[in-house]
C-alpha positions in Angstrom: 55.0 148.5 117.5 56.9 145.8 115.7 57.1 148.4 112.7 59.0 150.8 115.5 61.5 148.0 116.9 62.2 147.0 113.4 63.3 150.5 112.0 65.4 150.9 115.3 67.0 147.8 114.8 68.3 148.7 111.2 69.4 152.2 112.5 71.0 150.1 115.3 72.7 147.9 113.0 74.2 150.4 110.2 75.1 152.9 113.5 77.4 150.4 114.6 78.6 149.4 111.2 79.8 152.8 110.6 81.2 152.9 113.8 83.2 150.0 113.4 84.6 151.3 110.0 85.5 154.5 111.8 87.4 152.2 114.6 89.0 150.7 111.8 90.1 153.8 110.3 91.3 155.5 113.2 92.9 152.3 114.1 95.0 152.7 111.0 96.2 156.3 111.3 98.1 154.7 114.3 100.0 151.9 112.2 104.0 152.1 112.1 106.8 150.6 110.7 106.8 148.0 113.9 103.2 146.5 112.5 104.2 146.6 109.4 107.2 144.2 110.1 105.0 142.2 111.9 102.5 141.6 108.9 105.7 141.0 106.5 106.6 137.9 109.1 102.7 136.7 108.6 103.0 137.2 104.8 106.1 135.1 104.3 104.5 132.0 106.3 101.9 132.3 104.1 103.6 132.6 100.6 104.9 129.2 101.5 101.7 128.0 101.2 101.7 129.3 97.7 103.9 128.1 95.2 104.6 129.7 91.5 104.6 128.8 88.5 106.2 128.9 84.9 104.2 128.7 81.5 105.7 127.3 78.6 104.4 127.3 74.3 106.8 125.5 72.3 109.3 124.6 74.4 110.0 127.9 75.4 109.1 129.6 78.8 107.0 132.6 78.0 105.3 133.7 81.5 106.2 133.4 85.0 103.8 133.6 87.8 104.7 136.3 90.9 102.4 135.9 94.1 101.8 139.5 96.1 101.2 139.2 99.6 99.7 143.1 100.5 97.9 144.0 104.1 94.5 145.7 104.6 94.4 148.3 107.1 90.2 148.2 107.2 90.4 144.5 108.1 93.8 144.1 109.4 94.5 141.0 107.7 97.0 140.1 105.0 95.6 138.9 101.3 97.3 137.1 98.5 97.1 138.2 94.8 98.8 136.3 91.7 100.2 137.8 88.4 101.0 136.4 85.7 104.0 138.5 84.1 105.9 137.8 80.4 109.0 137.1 79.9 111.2 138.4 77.3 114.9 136.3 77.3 115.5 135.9 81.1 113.7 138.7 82.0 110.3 139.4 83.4 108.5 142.4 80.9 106.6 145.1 82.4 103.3 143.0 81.1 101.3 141.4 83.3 97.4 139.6 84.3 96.0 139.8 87.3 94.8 136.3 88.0 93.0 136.8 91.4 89.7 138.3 90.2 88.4 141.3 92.0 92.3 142.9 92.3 93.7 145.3 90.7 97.5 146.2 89.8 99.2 148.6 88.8 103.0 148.4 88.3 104.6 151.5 90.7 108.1 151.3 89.0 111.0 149.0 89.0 112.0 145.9 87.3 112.9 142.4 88.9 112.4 140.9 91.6 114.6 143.4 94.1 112.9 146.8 92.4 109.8 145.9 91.3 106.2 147.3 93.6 102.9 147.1 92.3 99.8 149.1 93.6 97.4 146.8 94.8 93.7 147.9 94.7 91.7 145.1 96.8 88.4 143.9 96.0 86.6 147.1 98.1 88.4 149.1 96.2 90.8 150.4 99.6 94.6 150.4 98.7 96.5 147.9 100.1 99.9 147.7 101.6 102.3 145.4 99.6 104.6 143.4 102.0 105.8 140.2 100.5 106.9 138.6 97.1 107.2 135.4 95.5 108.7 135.1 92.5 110.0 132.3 90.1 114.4 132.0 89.5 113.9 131.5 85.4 117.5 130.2 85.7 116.9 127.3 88.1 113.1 127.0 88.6 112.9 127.7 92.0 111.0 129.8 94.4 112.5 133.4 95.2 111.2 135.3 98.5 111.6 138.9 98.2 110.6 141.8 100.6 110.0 144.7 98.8 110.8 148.7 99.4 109.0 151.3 99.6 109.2 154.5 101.5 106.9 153.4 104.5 109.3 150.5 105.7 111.8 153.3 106.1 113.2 154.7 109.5 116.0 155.5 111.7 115.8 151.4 112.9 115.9 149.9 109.5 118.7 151.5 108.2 120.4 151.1 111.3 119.9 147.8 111.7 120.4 147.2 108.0 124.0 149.1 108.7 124.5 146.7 111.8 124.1 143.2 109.6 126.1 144.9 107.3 129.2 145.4 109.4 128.5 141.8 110.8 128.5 140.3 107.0 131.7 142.0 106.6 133.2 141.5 109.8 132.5 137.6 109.5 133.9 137.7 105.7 137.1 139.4 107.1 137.3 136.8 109.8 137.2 133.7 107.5 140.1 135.3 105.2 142.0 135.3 108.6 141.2 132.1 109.3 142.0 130.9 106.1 145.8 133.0 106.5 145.1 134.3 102.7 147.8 136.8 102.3 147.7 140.3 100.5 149.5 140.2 97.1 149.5 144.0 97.1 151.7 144.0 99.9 153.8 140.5 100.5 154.1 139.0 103.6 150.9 141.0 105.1 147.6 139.2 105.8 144.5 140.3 103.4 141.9 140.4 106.2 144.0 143.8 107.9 144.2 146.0 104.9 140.4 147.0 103.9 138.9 148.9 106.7 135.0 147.6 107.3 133.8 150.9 106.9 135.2 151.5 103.5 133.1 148.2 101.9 130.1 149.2 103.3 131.0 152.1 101.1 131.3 150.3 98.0 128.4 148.3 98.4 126.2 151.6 98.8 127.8 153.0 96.1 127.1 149.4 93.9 123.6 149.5 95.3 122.2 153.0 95.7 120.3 154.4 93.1 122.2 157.4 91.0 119.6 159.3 90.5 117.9 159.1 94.3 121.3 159.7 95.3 121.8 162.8 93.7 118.7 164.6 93.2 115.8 162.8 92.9 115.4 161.8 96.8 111.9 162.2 97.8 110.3 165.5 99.6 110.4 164.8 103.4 106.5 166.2 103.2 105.4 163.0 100.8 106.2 160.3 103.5 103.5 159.2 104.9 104.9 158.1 108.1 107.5 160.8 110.3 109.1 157.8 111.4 110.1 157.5 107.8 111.7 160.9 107.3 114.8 160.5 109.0 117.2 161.9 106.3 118.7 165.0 105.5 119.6 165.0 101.8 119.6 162.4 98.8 122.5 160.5 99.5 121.5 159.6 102.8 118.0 158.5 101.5 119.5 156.7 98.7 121.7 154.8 101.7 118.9 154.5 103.8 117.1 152.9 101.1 119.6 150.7 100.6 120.0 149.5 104.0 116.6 148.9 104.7 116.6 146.2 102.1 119.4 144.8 103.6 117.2 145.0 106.7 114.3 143.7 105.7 115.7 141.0 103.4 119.3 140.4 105.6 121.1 137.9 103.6 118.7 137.5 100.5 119.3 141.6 99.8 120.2 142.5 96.7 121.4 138.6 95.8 118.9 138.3 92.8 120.2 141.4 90.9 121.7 141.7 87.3 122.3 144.2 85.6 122.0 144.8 81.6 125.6 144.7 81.4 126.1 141.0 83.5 126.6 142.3 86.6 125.3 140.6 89.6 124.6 140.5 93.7 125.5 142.8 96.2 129.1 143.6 94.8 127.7 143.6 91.2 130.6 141.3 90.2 131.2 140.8 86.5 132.3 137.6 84.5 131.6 138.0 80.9 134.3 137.0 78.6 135.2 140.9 78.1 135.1 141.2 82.1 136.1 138.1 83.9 136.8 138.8 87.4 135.2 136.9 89.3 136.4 134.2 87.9 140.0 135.6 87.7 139.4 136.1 91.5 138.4 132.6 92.2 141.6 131.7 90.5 143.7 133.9 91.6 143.0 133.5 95.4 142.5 129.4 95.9 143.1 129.6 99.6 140.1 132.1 99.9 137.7 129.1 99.2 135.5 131.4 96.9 132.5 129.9 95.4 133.5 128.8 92.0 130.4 129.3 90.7 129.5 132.8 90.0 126.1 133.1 89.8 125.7 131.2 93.0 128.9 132.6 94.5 128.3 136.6 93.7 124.4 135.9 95.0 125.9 134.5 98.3 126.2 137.8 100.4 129.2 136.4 102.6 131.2 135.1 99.5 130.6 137.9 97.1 132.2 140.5 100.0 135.0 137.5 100.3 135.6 137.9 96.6 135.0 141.9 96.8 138.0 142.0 99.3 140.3 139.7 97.2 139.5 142.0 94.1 140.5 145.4 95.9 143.7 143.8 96.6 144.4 142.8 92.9 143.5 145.9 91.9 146.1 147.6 95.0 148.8 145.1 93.8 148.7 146.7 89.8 149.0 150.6 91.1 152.2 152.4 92.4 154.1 151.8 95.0 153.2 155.4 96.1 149.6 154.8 95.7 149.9 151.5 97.9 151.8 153.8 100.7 149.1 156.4 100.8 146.4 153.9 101.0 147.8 152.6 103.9 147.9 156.1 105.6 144.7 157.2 104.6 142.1 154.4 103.5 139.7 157.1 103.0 141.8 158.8 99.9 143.8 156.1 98.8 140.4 154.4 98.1 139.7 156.8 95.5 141.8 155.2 93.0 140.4 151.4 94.8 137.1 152.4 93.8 137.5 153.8 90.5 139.5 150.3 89.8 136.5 148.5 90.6 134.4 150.2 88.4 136.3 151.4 85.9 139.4 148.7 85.7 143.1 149.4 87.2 144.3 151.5 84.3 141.7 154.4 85.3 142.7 154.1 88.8 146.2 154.7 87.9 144.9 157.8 85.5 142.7 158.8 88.4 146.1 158.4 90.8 148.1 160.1 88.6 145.7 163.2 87.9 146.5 163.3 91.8 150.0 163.1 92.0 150.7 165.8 94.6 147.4 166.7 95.7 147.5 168.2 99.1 145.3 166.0 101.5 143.4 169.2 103.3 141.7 170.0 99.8 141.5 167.0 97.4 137.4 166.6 98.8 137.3 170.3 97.1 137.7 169.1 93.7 135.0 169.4 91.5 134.5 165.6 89.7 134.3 167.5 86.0 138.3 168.1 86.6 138.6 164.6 85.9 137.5 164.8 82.4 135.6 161.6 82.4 136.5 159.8 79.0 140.1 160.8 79.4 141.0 160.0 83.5 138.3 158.2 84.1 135.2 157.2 82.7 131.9 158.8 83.0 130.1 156.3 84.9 133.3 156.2 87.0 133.3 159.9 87.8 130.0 159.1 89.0 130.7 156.5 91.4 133.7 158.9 92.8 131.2 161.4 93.1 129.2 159.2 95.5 132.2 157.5 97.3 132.8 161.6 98.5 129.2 161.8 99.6 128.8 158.7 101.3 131.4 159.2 104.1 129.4 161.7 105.8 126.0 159.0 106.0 128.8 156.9 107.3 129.7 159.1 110.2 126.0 159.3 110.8 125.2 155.8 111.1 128.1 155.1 113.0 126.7 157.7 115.8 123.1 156.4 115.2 124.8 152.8 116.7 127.0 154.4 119.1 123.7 155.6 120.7 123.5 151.5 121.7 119.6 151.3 120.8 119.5 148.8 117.4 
């Protein structure tokens, strides 16, 4: 008899076992982006309680530590994992440790601390869900928090809302200019904070930000999203832009500020100041009375001031093209900032090129053009071409998002 009670006991015991795994399970087929951001909030509190480090031979700092914060779905609960990841010049390379035992990682794609994601296997072997990042400034030893992407924070409420504190970070940068009473050099007597539309920064700053290749072809299947409250786009630039604005969603004013680029490019704007390209530094000079940051590695991280110093830049670059040029931006923001926007990548000469290649254009079919008229290396430059290619295709995410807030729900 106590044979009997025993063997139903155990059957008992693994019954219910397997029954709470499958609870689990079929708790996690219900998830969403909502629970997600919820278990982001949780990880952050808790990589406070984590600090990095730095490791140093000789002197010189060789290896950085980056703490992962991922989520289980089988136990609902958020787990910690450390790395330790080389460094090669200010850089962290793609070679890492895993210092937690029983993890392992794999490195998805990206590098630094806005691109990178890891696959993290946890000590069950169940993939986890990477939310959170800590990560070690090389430049001034401190502590970096960093949401990551990937394609299962996206939706129609992060990039809207990403879109909306957007607009606000603009809006409040065009607000201090007016309060300051900076003036437009590109047209005297006028005040700086009326001439760039809001609209036509966020532009820029997608164009800066977005990734060329996403953007133009190599945008996800809609099928391969796990989630179909992540496949709320159309085509590739309007993933690209979602993409973009869901970092600025998930990591608000922090978004994009710890990016460089090889060429010395840096924070949302990707402003420059090398000694072949100084202008941030030429801005700062050139427009005292906007109280930029003089600084530029602090001042083109700080969201607010590098879209202060983006405005002030546009307006050089206005003041040094044609009179003409100047008139038609002021009738139509939308094609006078083709030549805006090839200035700021490609330097005020091009836009003049790219103004001149124009002259006479008719308005109802200059969006016709194909961008290979251009002849990058002679009107413009390659890269430059580029960006005016994605400057055409972004208007139309624009006009999306702007009826995706009109609907009054984010």
């Amino acid at each position: 008899m106590y044979s009997f009670f025993t063997t139903v006991l155990k059957r008992l015991i693994v019954f219910l076992a397997v029954l709470l795994c499958w609870l689990r399970i079929s708790g996690a087929a219900e998830f969403t982006p909502e629970l997600l951001e919820k278990k982001s909030l949780v990880c952050r509190e808790v990589l406070k309680t984590k600090p990095v480090h730095y490791y140093t031979f000789r002197g010189a700092v060789v290896a950085k530590e980056i703490v992962l914060c991922a989520y289980s779905l089988s136990t609902d609960r958020v787990e910690t994992v450390s790395i330790k990841s080389g460094i090669s010049g200010n850089q962290a390379t793609l070679a890492f440790n895993v210092l937690t035992p029983g993890y392992r990682i794999e490195r998805v794609r990206g590098q630094g601390i806005t691109h990178f994601y890891f696959k993290i296997s946890g000590r069950g072997g169940e993939e986890l869900i990477l939310l959170d990042g800590r990560h070690l400034d090389l430049e001034t030893k401190k502590s970096l928090f960093y949401f990551p992407f990937d394609n299962i924070f996206l939706s129609k409420k992060s990039a809207s809302r990403g879109y909306r504190f957007l607009l606000d970070v603009i809006t409040f940068a065009q607000n201090e200019i007016c309060a300051l009473g900076v003036k437009s050099r590109a047209y005297p007597g006028s005040m700086l904070c009326e001439l760039f539309n809001d609209r036509f920064i966020a532009t820029l700053i997608f164009i800066e930000q977005a990734d060329d290749g996403e953007f133009f072809n190599k945008c996800p299947a809609l099928e391969s999203l796990p989630l179909a409250e992540n496949r709320v786009y159309a085509n590739c630039p309007e993933y690209a832009i979602f993409k973009t604005l869901t970092h600025i969603d998930r990591n608000r004013e922090k978004a994009y500020s710890a990016v460089a680029s090889r060429k010395g490019a840096r924070g949302i704007t990707q402003f420059m100041n090398t000694k072949q390209y100084p202008t941030y530094g030429e801005t700062v000079r050139d427009y005292p009375e906007a109280n930029l940051i003089p600084d530029y590695r602090i001042g083109s991280s700080e969201m607010r001031n590098a879209v202060k110093a983006t405005i002030c830049y546009l307006d050089k670059i206005l003041r040094r093209l044609p009179q003409s040029a100047r008139e038609e931006f002021r009738d139509d923001f939308i094609f006078g900032g083709l030549f805006l926007i090839t200035g700021y990548n490609g330097g005020p000469e091009k836009a003049k090129s790219l103004y001149h290649a124009f002259h006479g254009l008719s308005k109802n079919n200059w969006k016709a053009l194909e961008i290979s008229e251009f002849k990058p290396g002679k009107t413009v430059r390659r890269e430059t071409a580029g960006y005016i290619e994605k400057y055409l295709f972004s208007w139309p995410v624009i006009e999306k998002l702007d009826r995706w807030l009109s609907e009054g729900q984010y």
